[in-house]
Every structure is written in structure tokens, then in C-alpha cells.
VMD Tcl script that builds the backbone (N, CA, C; Angstrom):
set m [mol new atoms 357]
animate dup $m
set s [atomselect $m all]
$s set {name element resname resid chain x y z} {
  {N N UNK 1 A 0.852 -1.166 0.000}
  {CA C UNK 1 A 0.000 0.000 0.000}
  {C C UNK 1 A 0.908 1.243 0.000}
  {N N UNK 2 A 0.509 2.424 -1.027}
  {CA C UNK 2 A 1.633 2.930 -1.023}
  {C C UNK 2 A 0.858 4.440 -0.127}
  {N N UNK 3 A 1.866 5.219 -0.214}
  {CA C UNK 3 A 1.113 6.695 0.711}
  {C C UNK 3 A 0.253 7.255 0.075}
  {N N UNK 4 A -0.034 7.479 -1.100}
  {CA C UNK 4 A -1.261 7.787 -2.011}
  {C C UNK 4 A -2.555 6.881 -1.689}
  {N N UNK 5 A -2.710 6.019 -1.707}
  {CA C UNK 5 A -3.310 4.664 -1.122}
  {C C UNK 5 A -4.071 5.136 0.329}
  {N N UNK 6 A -2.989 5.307 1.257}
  {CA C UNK 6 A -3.496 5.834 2.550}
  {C C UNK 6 A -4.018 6.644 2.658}
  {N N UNK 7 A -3.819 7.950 1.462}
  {CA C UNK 7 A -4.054 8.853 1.393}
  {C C UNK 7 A -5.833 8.831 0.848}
  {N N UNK 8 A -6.174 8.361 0.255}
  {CA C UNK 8 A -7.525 8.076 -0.250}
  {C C UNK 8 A -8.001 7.560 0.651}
  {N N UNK 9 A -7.732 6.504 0.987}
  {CA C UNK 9 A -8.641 5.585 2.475}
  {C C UNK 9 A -8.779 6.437 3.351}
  {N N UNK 10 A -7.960 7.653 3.905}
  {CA C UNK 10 A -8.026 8.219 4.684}
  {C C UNK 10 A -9.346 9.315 4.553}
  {N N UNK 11 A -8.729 10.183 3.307}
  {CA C UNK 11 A -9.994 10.780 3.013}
  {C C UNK 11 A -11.338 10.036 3.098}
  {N N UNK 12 A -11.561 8.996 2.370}
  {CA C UNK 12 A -12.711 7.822 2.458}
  {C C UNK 12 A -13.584 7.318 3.718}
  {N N UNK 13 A -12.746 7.386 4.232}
  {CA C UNK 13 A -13.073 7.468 6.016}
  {C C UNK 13 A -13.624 8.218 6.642}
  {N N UNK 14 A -13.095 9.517 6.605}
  {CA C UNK 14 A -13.700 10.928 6.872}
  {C C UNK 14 A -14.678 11.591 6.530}
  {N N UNK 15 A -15.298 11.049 5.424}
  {CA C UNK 15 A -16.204 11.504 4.252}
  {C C UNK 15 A -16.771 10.357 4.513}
  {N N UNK 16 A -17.146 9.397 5.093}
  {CA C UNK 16 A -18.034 8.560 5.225}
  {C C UNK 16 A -18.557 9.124 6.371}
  {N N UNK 17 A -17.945 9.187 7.546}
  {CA C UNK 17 A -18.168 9.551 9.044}
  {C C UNK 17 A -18.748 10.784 8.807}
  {N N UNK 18 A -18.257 11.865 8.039}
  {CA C UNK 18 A -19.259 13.002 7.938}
  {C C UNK 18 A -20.613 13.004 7.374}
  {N N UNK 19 A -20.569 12.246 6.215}
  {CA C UNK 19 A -22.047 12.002 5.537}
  {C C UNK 19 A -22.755 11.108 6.995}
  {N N UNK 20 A -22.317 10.202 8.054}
  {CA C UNK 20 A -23.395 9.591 8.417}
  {C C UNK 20 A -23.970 11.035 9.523}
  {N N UNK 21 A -22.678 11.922 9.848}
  {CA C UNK 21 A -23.186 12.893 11.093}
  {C C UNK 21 A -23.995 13.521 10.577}
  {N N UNK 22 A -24.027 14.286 8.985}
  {CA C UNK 22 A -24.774 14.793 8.161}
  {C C UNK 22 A -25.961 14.487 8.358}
  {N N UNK 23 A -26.216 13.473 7.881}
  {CA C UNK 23 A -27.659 12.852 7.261}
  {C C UNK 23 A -28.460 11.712 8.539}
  {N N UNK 24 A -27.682 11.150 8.946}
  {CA C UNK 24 A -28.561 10.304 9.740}
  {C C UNK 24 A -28.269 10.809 11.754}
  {N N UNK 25 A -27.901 11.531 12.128}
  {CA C UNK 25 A -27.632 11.768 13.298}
  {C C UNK 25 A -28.986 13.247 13.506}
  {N N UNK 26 A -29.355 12.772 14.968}
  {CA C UNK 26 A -30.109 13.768 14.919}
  {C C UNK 26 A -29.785 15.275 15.475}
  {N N UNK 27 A -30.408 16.468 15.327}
  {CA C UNK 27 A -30.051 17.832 15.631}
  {C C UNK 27 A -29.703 18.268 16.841}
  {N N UNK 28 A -28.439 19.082 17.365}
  {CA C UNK 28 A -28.837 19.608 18.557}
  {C C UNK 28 A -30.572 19.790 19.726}
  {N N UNK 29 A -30.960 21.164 19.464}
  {CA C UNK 29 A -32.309 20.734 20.405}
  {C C UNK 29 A -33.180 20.579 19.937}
  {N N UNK 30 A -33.972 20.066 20.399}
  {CA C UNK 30 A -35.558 19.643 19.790}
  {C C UNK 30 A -36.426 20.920 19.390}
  {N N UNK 31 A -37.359 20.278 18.111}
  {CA C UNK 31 A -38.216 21.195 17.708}
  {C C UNK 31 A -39.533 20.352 18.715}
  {N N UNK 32 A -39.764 19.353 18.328}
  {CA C UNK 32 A -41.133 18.656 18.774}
  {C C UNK 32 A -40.958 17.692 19.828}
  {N N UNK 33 A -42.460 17.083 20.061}
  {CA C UNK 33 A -42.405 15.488 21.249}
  {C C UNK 33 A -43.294 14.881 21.031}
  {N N UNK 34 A -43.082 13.817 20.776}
  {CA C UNK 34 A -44.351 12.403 20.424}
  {C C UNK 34 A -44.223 11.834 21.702}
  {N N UNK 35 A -45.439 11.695 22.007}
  {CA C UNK 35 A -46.231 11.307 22.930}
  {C C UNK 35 A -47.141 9.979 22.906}
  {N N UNK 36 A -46.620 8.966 23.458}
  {CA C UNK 36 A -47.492 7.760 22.713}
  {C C UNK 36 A -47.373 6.681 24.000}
  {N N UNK 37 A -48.203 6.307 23.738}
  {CA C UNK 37 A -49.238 5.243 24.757}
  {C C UNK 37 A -49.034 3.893 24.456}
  {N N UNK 38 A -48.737 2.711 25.111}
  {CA C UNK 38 A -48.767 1.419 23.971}
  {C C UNK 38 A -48.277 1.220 22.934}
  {N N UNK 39 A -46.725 1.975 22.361}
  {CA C UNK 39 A -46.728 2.040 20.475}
  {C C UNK 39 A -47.438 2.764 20.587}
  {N N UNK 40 A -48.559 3.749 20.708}
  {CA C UNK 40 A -49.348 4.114 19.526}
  {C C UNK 40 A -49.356 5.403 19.936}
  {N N UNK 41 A -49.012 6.498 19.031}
  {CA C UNK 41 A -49.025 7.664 19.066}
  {C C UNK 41 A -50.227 8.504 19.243}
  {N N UNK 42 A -49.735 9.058 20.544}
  {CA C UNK 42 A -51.409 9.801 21.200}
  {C C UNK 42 A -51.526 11.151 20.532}
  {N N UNK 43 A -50.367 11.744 20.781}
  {CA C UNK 43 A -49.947 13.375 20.219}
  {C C UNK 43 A -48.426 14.112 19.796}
  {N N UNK 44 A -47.810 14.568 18.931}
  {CA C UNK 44 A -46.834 15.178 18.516}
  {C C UNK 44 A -47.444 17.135 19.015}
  {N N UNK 45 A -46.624 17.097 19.558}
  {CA C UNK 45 A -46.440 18.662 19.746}
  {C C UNK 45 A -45.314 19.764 19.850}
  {N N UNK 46 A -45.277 21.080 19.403}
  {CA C UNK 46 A -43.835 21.719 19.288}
  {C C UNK 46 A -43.453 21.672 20.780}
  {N N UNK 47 A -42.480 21.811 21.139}
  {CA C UNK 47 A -41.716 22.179 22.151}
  {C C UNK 47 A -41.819 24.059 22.628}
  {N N UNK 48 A -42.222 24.908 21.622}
  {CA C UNK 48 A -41.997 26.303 21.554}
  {C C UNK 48 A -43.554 26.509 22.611}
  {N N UNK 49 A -44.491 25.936 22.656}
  {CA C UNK 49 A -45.790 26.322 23.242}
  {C C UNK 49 A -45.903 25.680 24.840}
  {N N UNK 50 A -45.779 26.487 25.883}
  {CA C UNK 50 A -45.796 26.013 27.139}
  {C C UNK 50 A -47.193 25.195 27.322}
  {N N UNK 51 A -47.549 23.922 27.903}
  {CA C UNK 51 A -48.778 23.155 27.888}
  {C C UNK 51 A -48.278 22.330 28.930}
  {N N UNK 52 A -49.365 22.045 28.894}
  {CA C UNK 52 A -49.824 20.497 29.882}
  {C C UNK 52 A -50.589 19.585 29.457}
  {N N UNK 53 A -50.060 18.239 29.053}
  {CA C UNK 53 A -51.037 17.186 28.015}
  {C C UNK 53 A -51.151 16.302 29.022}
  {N N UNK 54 A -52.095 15.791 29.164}
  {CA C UNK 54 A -52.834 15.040 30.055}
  {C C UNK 54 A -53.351 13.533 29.426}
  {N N UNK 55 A -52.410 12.367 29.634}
  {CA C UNK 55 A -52.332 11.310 29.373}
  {C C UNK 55 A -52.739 9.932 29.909}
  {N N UNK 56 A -53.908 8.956 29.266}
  {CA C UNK 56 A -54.381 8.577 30.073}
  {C C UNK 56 A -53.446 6.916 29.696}
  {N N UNK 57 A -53.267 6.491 30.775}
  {CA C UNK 57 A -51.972 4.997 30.608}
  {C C UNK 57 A -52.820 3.685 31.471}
  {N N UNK 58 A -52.247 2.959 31.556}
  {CA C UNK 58 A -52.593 1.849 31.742}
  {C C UNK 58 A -53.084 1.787 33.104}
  {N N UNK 59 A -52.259 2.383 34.244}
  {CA C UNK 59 A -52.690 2.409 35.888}
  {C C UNK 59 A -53.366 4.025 36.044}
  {N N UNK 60 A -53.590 4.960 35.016}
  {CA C UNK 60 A -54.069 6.062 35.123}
  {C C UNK 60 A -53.222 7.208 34.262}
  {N N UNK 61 A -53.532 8.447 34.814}
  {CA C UNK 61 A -53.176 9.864 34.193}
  {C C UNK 61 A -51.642 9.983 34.434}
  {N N UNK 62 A -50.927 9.947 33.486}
  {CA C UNK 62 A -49.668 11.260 33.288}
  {C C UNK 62 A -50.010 12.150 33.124}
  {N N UNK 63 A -49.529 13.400 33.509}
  {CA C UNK 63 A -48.833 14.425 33.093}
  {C C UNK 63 A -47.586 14.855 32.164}
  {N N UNK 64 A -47.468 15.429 31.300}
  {CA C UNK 64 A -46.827 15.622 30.469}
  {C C UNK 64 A -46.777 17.655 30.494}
  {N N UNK 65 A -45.783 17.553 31.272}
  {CA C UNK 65 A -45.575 19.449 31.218}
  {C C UNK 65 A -44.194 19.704 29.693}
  {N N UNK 66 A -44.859 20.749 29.343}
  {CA C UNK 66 A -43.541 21.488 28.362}
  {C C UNK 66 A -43.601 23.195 28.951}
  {N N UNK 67 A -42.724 23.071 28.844}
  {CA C UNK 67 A -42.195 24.558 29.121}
  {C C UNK 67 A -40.868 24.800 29.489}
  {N N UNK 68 A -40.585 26.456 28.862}
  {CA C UNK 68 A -39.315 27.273 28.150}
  {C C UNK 68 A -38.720 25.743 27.414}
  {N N UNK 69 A -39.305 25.507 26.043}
  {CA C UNK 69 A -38.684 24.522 25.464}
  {C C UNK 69 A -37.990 23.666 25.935}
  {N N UNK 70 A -38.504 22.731 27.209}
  {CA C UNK 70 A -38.121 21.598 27.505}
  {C C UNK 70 A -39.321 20.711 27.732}
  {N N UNK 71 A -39.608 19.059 28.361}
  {CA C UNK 71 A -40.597 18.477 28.475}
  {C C UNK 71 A -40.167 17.526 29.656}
  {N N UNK 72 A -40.708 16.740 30.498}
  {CA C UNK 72 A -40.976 16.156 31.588}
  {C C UNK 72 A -42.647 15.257 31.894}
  {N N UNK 73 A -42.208 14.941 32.866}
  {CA C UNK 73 A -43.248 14.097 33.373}
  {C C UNK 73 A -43.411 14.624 34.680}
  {N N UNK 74 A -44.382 15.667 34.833}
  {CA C UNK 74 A -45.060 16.133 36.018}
  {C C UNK 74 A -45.445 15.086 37.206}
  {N N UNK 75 A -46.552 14.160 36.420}
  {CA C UNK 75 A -46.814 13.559 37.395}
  {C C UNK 75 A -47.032 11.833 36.530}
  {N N UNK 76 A -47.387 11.202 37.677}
  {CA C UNK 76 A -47.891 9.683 36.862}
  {C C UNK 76 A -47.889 8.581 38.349}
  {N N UNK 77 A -49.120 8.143 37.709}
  {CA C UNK 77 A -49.693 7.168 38.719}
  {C C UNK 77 A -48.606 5.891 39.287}
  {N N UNK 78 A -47.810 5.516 38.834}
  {CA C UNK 78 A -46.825 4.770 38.862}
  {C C UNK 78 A -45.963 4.938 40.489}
  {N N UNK 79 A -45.806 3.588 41.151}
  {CA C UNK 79 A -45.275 3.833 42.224}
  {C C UNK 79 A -43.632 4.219 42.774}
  {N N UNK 80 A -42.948 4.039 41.547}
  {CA C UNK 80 A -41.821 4.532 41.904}
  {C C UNK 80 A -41.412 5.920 41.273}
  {N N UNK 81 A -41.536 6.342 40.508}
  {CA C UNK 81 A -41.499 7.509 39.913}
  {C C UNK 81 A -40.481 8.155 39.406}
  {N N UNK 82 A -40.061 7.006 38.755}
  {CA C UNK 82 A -38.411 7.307 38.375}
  {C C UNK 82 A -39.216 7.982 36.933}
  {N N UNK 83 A -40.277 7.942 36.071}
  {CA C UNK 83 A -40.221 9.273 35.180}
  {C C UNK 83 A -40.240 10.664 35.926}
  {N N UNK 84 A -40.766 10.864 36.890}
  {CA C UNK 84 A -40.957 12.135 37.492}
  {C C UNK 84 A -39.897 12.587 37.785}
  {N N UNK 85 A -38.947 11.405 38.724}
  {CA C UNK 85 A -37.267 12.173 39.051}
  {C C UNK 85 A -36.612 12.161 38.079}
  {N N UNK 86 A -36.674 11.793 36.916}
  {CA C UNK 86 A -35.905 11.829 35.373}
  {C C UNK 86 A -35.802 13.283 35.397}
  {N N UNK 87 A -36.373 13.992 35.522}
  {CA C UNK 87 A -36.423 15.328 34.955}
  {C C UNK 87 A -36.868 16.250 33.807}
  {N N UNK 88 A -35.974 17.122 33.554}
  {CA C UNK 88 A -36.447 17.844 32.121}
  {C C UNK 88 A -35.500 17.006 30.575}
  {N N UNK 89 A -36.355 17.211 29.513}
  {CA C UNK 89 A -35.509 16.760 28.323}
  {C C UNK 89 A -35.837 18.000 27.460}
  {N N UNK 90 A -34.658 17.885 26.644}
  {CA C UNK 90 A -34.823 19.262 25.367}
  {C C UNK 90 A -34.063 18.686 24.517}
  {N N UNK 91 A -33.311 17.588 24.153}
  {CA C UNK 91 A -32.279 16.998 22.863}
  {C C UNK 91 A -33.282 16.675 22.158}
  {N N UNK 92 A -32.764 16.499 20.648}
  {CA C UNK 92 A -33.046 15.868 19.884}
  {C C UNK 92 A -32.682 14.517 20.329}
  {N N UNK 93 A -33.505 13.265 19.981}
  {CA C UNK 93 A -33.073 11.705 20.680}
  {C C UNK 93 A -33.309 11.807 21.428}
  {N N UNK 94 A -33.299 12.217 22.816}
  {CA C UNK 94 A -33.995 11.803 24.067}
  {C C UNK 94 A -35.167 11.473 24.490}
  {N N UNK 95 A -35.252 9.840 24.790}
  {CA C UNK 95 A -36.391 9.330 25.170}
  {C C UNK 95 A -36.510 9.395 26.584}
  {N N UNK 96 A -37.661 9.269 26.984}
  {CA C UNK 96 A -38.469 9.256 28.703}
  {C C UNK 96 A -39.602 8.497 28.687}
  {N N UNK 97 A -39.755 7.237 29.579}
  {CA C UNK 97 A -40.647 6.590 29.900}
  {C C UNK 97 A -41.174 6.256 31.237}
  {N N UNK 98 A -42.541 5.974 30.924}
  {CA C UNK 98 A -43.122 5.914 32.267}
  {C C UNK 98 A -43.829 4.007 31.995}
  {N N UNK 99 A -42.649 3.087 32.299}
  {CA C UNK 99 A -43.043 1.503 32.086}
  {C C UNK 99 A -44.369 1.469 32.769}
  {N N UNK 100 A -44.771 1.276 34.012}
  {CA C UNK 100 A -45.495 0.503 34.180}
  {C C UNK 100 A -46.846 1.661 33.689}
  {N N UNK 101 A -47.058 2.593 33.546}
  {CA C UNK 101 A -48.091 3.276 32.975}
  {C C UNK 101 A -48.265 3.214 31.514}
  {N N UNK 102 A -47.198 2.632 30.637}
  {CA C UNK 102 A -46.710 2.340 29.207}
  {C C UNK 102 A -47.177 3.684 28.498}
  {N N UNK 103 A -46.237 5.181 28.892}
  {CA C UNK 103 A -46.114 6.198 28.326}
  {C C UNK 103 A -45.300 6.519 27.958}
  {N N UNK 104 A -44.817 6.911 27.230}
  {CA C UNK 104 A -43.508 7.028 26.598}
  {C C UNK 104 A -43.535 8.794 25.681}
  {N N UNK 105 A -42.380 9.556 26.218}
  {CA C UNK 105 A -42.284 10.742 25.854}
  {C C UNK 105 A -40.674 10.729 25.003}
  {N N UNK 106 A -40.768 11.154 23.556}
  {CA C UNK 106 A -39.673 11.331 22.732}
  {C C UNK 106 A -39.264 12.818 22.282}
  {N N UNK 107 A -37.862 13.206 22.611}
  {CA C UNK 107 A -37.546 14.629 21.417}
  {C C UNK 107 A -37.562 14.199 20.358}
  {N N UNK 108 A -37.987 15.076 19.341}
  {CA C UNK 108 A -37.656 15.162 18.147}
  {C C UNK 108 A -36.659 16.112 17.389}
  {N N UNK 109 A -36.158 15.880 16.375}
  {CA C UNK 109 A -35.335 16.903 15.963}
  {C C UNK 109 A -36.423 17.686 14.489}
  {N N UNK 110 A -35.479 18.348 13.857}
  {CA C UNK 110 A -36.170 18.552 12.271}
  {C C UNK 110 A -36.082 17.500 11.376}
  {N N UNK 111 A -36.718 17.362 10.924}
  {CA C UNK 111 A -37.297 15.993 9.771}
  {C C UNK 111 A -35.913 15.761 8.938}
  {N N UNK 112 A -35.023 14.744 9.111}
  {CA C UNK 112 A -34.038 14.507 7.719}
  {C C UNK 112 A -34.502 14.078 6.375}
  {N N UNK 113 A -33.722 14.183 5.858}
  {CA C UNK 113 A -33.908 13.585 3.998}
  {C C UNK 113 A -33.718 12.370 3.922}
  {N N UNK 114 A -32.837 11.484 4.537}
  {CA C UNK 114 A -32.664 9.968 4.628}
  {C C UNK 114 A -32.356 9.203 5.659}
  {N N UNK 115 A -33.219 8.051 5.688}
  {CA C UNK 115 A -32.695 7.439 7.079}
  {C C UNK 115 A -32.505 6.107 6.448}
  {N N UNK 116 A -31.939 5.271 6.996}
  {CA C UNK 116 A -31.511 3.888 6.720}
  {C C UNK 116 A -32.095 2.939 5.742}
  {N N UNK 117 A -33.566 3.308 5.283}
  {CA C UNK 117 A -34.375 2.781 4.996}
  {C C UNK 117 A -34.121 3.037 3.062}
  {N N UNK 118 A -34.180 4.659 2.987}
  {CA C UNK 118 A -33.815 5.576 1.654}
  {C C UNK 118 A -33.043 5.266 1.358}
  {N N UNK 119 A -31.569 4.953 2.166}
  {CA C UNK 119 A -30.305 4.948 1.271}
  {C C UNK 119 A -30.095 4.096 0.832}
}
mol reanalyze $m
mol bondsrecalc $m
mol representation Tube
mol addrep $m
């Protein structure tokens, strides 16, 4: 292999790793949050509008607070309450669940052009 050689692989490398940060990695902070029950998506909402969504789960009501563009789990029927001490989320990718109530709160980022599926 000669240094020209390395020299391409090298570039090749770099330019792979950037196209995946590019295209398939998600954004600094979140625009939105899906909100879903069982799999099944109850509500998507921006992150920019302070609210309180009120979620009904398997042992009863979550809470779902957003505000100054972050999101949490106020409250939830669940006896240990490790969603509640979780805290606040604002990334893009960051998931939060509430198991035994089977609620599940996701960031979202802005919509990409390709994911694993496209390319």
C-alpha cells in the first residue's frame, strides 16, 4: 500500500463519518415530542408552546408538562417515579418513559432527507 493509497482511504473514512453525522444523526435541540401510549401515538407537539397534556396509561393519568422549550413528566400514577425524578428533556433523541403506565415521551429533531431505509 503505497502513501497515495493511505491517502484516499483516509480521506474515504472521513467523508463517510461526515455524511453519516450529516444525514442520519439527529439535531442539537428539539423542535417537537411524540407522545405515545402502547406504540401508539397519542400526540406530537412543538416544544416552543408552554402546555400540559394530560395522558391517560394503563394504571391512570400522566402528566406531560412542556415549558421554556423543555418536556418532563409532572406527574404519573406509577409507584416509583423514576419518570418524574428523570427530569427535564430538550435533545433531539432523548427518550423518557413511564413503564409501568406504558407512556412514553420522545424529542424530536427537524425531519431529515434519509434514514436507513432511503439509502
Amino acid at each position: 500500500m503505497t502513501s497515495a493509497d493511505r491517502l484516499v482511504l483516509g480521506f474515504a473514512v472521513v467523508f463517510i463519518f461526515g455524511l453519516y453525522a450529516q444525514l442520519w444523526t439527529e439535531d442539537g435541540a428539539g423542535a417537537r415530542v411524540k407522545i405515545k401510549y402502547d406504540q401508539h401515538l397519542v400526540k406530537t407537539v412543538s416544544l416552543n408552546a408552554d402546555q400540559e397534556i394530560h395522558v391517560n396509561g394503563a394504571l391512570g393519568e400522566s402528566v406531560v408538562e412542556i415549558k421554556d422549550q423543555q418536556v418532563r413528566f409532572r406527574s404519573s400514577p406509577c409507584s416509583s417515579q423514576l419518570c418524574v425524578l428523570h427530569g427535564w428533556m430538550h435533545q433531539a433523541g432523548e427518550v423518557m418513559a413511564c413503564l409501568p403506565n406504558r407512556v412514553i415521551i420522545e424529542v424530536i429533531g427537524k425531519d431529515k432527507k434519509f434514514d436507513a431505509v432511503s439509502f
